[in-house]
N, C-alpha and C positions, 0 to 999 in steps of 0.2 A: 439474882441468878448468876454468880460465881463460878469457876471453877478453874480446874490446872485440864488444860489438853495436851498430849502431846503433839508435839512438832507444828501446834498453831497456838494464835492468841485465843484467849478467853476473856471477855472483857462483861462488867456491868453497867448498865444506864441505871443510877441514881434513882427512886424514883422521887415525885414532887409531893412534898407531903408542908402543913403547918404553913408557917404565912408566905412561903415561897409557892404553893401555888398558885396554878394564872385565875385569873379573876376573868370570868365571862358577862358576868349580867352588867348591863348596862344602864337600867332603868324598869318601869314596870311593864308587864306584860310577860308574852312568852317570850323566854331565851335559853340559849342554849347553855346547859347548866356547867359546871367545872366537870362532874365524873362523866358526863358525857363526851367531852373534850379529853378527860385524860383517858377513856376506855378506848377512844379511837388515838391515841397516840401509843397507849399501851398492846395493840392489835399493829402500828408499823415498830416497834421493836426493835424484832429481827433487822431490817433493813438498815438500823440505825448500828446495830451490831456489827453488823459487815461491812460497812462502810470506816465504824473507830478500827475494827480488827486488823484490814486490810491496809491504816495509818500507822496500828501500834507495831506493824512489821517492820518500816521506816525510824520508829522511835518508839523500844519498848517502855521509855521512863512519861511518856504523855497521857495528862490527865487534866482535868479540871472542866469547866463551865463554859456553854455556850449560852447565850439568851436571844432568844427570839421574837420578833416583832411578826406578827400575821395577822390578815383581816378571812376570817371565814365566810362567806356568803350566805345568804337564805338557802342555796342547794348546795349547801355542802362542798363547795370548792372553795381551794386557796387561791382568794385575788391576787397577794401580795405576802409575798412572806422575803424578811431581810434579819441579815443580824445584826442585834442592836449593840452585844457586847460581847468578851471573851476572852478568858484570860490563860487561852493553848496557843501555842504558836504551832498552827498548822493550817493553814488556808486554804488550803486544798482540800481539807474536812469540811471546813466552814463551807464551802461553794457548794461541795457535795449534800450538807446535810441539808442547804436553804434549798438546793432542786429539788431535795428526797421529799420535804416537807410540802412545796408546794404544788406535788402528784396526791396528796392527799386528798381526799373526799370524807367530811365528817356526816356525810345524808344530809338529805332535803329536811326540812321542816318546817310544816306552816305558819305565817305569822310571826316568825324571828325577825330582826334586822341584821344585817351586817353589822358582823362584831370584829373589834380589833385587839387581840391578848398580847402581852408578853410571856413569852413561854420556856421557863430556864430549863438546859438538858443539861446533866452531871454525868462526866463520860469518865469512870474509873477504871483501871485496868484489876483481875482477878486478882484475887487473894492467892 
């Protein structure tokens, strides 16, 4: 989701595809699957948009990779979410995007364990 706006940023999140996305299952039984994880990160987005948009105003040449370390709970909350890596210099991002993440809620489901992913965002600016 690209584009040129005027008189603001326009930025893309990457999405996670092939062997960079996050790995969920942890063993057998119910767990929570990878597209489930990514539809509920694909659903906060926006949020993650406004937050690089609102940096790349500060510095329109800023791009590249955060990765994230987060444990999800059996009811869909974030216990713990940190960054594990990142190769932007912007910290201010960084602080903002591990709050934004750990407001999340991926739903309750029965019978999951607490799971912990690594979970890479690719923060591009528009074409």
């Amino acid at each position: 989701m690209g584009g040129v706006g005027v008189g603001r940023a326009v930025s893309s999140i990457a999405p996670i595809t092939g062997a960079d996305r996050p790995k969920a299952r942890g063993g057998p039984g119910p767990a929570r699957t990878d597209e489930e994880i990514q539809i509920v990160f694909d659903r906060y987005k926006a949020s993650f948009y406004r937050l690089y948009n609102r940096e790349l105003r500060n510095n329109p040449a800023l791009k590249g990779q955060m990765v994230l370390r987060l444990t999800i709970e059996p009811d869909g909350s974030v216990s713990m979410c940190a960054l594990q890596s990142t190769d932007m210099d912007a910290p201010d991002l960084a602080t903002q995007v591990v709050s934004r993440v750990r407001t999340i809620n991926f739903g309750a489901k029965d019978g999951v364990p607490a799971v912990t992913i690594v979970y890479p965002i690719d923060f591009l600016p528009a074409a």
